[in-house]
Structure formats: C-alpha cells, structure tokens
C-alpha positions, -999 to 999 in steps of 0.1 A, spaced: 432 -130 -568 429 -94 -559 421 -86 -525 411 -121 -517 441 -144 -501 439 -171 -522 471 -208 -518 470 -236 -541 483 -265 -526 500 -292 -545 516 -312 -519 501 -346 -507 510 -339 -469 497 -311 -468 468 -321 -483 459 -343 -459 467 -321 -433 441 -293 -443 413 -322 -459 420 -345 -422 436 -331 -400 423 -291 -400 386 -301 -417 369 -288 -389 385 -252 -394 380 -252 -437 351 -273 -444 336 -245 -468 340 -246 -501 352 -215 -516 327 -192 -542 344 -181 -570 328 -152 -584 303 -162 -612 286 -190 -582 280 -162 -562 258 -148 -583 242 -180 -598 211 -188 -576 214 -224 -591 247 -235 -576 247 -212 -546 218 -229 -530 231 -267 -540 246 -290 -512 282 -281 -529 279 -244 -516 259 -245 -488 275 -247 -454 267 -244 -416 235 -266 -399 215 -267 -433 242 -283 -450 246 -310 -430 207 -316 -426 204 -313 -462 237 -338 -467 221 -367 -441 186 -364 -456 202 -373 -491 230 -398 -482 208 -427 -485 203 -421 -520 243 -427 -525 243 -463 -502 255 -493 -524 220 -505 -516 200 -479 -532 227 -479 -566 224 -518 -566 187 -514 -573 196 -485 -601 211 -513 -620 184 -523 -639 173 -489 -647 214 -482 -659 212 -511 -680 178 -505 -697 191 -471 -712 224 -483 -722 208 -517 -735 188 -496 -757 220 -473 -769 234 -503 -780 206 -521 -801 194 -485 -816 224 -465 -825 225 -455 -857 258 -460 -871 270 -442 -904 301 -451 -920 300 -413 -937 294 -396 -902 318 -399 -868 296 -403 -833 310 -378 -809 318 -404 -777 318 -373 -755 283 -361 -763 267 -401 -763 281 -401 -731 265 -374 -717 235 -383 -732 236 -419 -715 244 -400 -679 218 -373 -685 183 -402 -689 204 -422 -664 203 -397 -639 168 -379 -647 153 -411 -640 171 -418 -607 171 -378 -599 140 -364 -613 121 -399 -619 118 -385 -657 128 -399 -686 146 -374 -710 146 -394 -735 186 -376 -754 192 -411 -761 169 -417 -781 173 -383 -805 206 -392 -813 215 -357 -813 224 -331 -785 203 -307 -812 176 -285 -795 156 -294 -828 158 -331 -822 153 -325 -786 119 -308 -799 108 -330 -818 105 -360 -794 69 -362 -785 73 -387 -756 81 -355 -741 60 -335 -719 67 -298 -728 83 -284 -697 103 -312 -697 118 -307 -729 119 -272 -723 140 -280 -693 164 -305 -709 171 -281 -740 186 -254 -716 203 -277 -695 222 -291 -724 232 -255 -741 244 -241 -708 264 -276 -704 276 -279 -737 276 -245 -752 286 -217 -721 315 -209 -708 321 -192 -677 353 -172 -662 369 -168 -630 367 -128 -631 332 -130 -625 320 -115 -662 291 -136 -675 276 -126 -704 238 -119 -709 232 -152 -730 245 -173 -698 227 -154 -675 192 -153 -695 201 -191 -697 204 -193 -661 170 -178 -654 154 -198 -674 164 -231 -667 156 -218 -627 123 -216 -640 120 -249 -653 132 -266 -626 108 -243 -608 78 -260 -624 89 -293 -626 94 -295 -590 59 -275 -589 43 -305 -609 60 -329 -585 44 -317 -552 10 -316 -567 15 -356 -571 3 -374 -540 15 -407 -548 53 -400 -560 72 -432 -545 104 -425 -530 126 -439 -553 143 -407 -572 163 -382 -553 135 -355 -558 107 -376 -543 131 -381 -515 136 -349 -509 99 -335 -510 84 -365 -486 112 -352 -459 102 -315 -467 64 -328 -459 73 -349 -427 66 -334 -397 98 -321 -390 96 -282 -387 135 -282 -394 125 -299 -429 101 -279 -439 125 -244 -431 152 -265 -447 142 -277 -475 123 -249 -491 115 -245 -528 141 -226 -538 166 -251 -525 148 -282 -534 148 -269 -571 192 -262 -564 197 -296 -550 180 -314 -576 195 -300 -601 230 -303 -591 229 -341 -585 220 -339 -627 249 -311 -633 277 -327 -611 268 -363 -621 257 -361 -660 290 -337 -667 319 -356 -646 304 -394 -656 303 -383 -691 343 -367 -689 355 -398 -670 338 -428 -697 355 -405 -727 388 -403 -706 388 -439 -702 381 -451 -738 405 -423 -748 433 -443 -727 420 -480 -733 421 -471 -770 453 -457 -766 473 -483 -751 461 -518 -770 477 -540 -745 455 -523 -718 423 -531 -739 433 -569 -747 433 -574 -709 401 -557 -702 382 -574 -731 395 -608 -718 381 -602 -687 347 -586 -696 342 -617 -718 351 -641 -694 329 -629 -667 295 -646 -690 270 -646 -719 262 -612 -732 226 -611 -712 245 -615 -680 242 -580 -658 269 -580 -632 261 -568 -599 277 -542 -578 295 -572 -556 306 -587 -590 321 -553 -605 341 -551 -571 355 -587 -567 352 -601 -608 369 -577 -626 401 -567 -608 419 -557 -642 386 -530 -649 393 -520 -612 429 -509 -622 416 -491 -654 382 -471 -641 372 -454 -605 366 -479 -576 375 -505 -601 418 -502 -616 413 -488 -647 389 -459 -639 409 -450 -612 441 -448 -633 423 -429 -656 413 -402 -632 447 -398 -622 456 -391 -656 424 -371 -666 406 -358 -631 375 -351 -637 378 -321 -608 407 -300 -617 406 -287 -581 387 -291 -548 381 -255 -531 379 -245 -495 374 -212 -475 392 -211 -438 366 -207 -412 396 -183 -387 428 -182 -390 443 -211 -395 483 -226 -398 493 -244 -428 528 -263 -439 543 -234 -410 524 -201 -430 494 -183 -408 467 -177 -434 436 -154 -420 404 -162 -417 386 -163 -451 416 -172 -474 402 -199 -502 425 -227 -503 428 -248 -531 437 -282 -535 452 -297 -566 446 -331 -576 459 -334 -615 493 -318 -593 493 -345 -571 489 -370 -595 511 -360 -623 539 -357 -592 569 -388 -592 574 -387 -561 535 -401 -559 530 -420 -588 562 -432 -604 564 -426 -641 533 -404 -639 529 -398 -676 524 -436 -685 488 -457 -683 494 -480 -657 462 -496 -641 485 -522 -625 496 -497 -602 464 -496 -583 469 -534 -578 464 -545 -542 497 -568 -547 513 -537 -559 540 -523 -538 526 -488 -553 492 -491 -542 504 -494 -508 515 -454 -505 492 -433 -487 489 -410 -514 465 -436 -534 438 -437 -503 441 -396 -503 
C-alpha cells in the first residue's frame, strides 16, 4: 500500500497467534487514510489507543453488561412493537428490509445512546423531507439525524484517502450537531444515567482530574457517536443478512418459526436468559444464538479487523517492523474448508453444541 508495510492474514493459527498470543505488541488498530483525517472516527474508542483508551473503554463497559441490555428490552421492544402495528404496507410498493432495518437500529440506539428518540420509524422513509417533516422533533435533532443518514446511506469513501467535498462538508456538519446536542446535554442537571451519553458526561463531572482531561468535548461528541455508527450500520447488515438466508433456505425457516411459536402467546417478551437457553435452533441461525452466528459466517458484517504493530514483531516465521498494519480476515476464515466444512451451504446446525463441528477452535476464534 505504498510505502506502508501492509499483510493480510487469512489463516486461523495465525490469527490467534497475533489477536492472543502477540496482543500486547499490536493492540492498535490501523488508520486507513480517509480516518485519519475524519475528526469523527479518529477520536472514537475504535481509534484511540494508549492510557485514554483504556480509561475511556472501562468507563463505558458497563453499558455493554447483560445487566444493563436486559433492562434495554423493553425499550427494544416498544419500537419494534410499534413497526409492527404501524407499517404501512402497499401491495403496489416493495419495503426496502435493509433501510427498515436501519431505521429500527437507529431510534433503538438513540434512545439507549443519546436518550433521544429519532423517531425514522415512524416516517417510514429514510427521506430528508419526511425526516423534516416530523414535528415530534426538536430541530437540531433532526438536523442531526438527516446528516447521519446521508453520510450512512448515501457516501462512499476510498482507501486512497480522496474524499470528496460533499463527504467532507457532510462531515463538518454532522461534528457540529453532535457538538450541540452534547452542548444541550450538559446544560441538563438532572440527565439520569441510563443512556451511554449521560454516562459518559457524569464520569467527565466526577471528581476525577483523569476524567475531566479524558473525556473532553471533543471526544465525548466522537464516542457517542460511534456507538450510533458502529451499532445502527452492522445490526442493520446482520438482520437483512439473516432474513436473506432464512428466506433462502425454507427448511431453515420452518424450524425457526416452530420454535418462535412454541416459546408463547404473541405478548410474551422473552428475556435475555430465555433467548440464550429457549431457542437453541435461533442460536444456530443468528449471533450468540445458531442462526445469527451462521449467518455472520456467511455474511460478516466486518470484512476485516485492522491492527498496527507497536515494534517489530515475528509472525508465521516473517519479521515485520514496527508500524506494519496487519489485517485480519474473517469472511477468509470463514469461507475456508478446512474451518467450516462445506462453507458455501447455510448450516446453523453446525454451531450445535452436540455438533462435532462446533467443537473446533476456530468457532470460539
């Protein structure tokens, strides 16, 4: 890649070896060239590194506890609840799964990030006009949301670094309204501590000095924003993955409907403890349950996971200096027979406790 040293590792052991074994000596994550110049993902948890990552990383981890999701449910099912009894459904005009879906993970994730309600799922439309025209709104709100959605649905970036002027005004914008929405945020005394941003600023005004030098505005307005990026982007490409491949394969649905329906009426919400021990065929199909994880095996919803070597470091019996990106590949390792036998069929029973399969180290990787 030019001048930088760049491997792309496709091979499970070594894998492990440089994501277990080595982590200590590559636990950055590589910047391609269009992050290093965008303040918004530069200053996220994903790129930062050194002692402010890690305060950063143990300040938020409670927000990811099964505890804290568990109490999310309600929220979760609220929105999707409301999806379901309001969609309007046209027999002259297709819904586009992809774009519901990131509608649903977008509110989802505004409420339990942001402690906003976007409201996309009620517009119907991922249309700036409709998006406008919602008056629940307040205006920097929707301002925010309308350029969060065109630079996740309609720009493009490239590895060579060239970004055109539309992305980057785009990207100065939407800085700005995350700017005032975390601005608005501070000036509330009583903000609870339930979404990821209140979270955040009551550490910041703790009495910590470390906080307050951590967690300045700048970064507060990165972090928050990333946990809506990452989360609304790669939820809403693994749900279209997996009714692509449930739809696809009829005798993979039959199962999954038999076991949704058995579980109870239609008012029953399972818990987090029931989605991991009563539904051990949606387990095969989706991510820590079967199906989602065969699905991101087939689709992964991370086409790679990049690192940076801290000195030089040896890999697989090659010296690579210190600052080569390394790359790790996982729709390589999954698509590989000698990992997953027959790797271009959609088998959720393979990720089956009882299943002599599930048993390879490869699956925990």
């Amino acid at each position: 890649m030019g001048r930088q040293p760049l491997i792309i590792i496709g091979d499970a052991e070594l894998c492990k070896e440089i994501g277990i074994k080595k982590f200590k000596d590559i636990p950055p994550r590589s910047i391609p060239s269009p992050i290093a110049g965008n303040v918004i993902h530069q200053k996220g948890l994903f790129f930062t590194s050194g002692t402010r990552w890690s305060t950063m990383r143990n300040t938020i981890v409670s927000m990811y506890q099964s505890s804290h999701i568990t109490s999310l449910l309600p929220m979760m099912q609220s929105v999707i609840e409301y999806v379901d009894q309001h969609l309007l459904i046209s027999e002259h005009q297709d819904i586009l799964f992809s774009n519901l879906c990131l509608q649903l993970a977008t509110d989802i994730i505004g409420l339990a990030a942001f402690g906003f309600d976007f409201g996309l799922t009620k517009t119907y439309s991922l249309d700036d006009s409709a998006i406008q025209n919602n008056q629940d709104h307040d205006i920097v709100v929707t301002d925010f949301i309308k350029q969060h959605i065109y630079c996740t649905t309609k720009l493009q970036m490239d590895l060579s670094g060239t970004i055109d002027w539309r992305t980057k005004q785009s990207e100065k914008n939407l800085v700005s309204k995350i700017e005032q929405i975390v601005e608005k945020r501070v000036s509330k005394r009583e903000r609870g501590s339930k979404d990821f941003l209140s979270l955040v600023l009551n550490a910041r005004e703790s009495d910590e000095i470390k906080m307050k030098n951590v967690f300045t505005s700048d970064y507060v307005s990165a972090l928050a924003y990333e946990q809506l990026l990452v989360g609304s982007t790669t939820t809403a490409f693994t749900l279209s993955a997996v009714l692509y491949l449930v739809a696809d394969h009829p005798e993979v649905e039959k199962k999954l409907i038999e076991e949704i329906d058995n579980f109870g009426g239609h008012s029953l919400i399972p818990t987090t403890d029931d989605l991991q021990h009563k539904f051990p065929y949606l387990d095969q199909v989706l991510n820590y349950l079967h199906v989602i994880k065969e699905s991101l095996r087939f689709y992964p919803s991370s086409p790679l996971f990049a690192r940076e070597a801290l000195k030089q470091v040896k890999i697989g019996g090659y010296v690579l200096p210190k600052g080569t990106w390394i790359w790790l590949t996982p729709e390589i390792l999954s698509k590989d027979p000698k990992n997953f036998p027959e790797p271009d069929k959609f088998l959720p029973e393979r990720f089956d406790p009882n299943c002599e399969e599930e048993n390879k180290d490869i699956h925990t990787l």
